[in-house]
C-alpha positions in Angstrom: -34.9 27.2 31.9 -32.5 24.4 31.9 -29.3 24.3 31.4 -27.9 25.0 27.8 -25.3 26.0 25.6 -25.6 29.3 23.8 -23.7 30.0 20.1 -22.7 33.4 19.9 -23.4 35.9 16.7 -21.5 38.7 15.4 -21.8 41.8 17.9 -23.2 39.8 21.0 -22.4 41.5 24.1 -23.1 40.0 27.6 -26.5 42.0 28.1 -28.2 41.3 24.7 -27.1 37.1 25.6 -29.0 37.3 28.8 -32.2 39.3 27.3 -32.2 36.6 24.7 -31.5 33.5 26.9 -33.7 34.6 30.1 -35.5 37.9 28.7 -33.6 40.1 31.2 -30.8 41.9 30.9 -30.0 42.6 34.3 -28.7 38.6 35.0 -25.6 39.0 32.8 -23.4 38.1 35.8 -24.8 34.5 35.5 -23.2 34.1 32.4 -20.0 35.5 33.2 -19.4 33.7 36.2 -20.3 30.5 33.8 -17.7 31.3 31.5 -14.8 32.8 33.2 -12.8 32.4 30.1 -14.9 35.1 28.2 -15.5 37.2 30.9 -12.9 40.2 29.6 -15.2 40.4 26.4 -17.3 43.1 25.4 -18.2 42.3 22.2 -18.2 38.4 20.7 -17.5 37.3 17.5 -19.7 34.7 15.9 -19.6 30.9 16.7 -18.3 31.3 20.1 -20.3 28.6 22.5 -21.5 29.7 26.1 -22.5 27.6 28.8 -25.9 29.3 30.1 -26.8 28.3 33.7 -30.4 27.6 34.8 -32.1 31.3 35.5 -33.0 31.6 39.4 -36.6 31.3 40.6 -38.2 34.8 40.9 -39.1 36.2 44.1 -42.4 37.5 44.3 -42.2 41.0 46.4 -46.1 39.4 47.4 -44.5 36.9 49.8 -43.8 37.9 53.1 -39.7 37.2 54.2 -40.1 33.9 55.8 -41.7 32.5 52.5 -39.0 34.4 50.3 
């Protein structure tokens, strides 16, 4: 995924953002540290504009260390 720009809506929290921008929850710290300015917000209201950072690579658990 490149780099975007993501519009809140009423009720987004940090989690739901990432499962809809990279379709796992889990990477919510991406977006926080890319807007420090919202990262004391739990819930948003709508219209609020994000800055959503490229999703790292996946690691494949396949590949041995050297190659990770």
């Amino acid at each position: 995924m490149d780099r975007a720009n993501y519009t809140t809506v009423q009720g987004d929290t940090w989690d739901i953002i990432a499962y809809k921008q990279y379709g796992n929850e889990s990477l919510f710290p991406l977006l926080i540290n890319a807007n420090p300015q919202h990262a004391t917000k739990v819930r948003f209201d709508a219209g609020v504009t994000l800055f959503v950072p490229a999703a790292p690579e996946e690691i494949s658990e396949d590949l041995p260390p050297w190659k990770r």
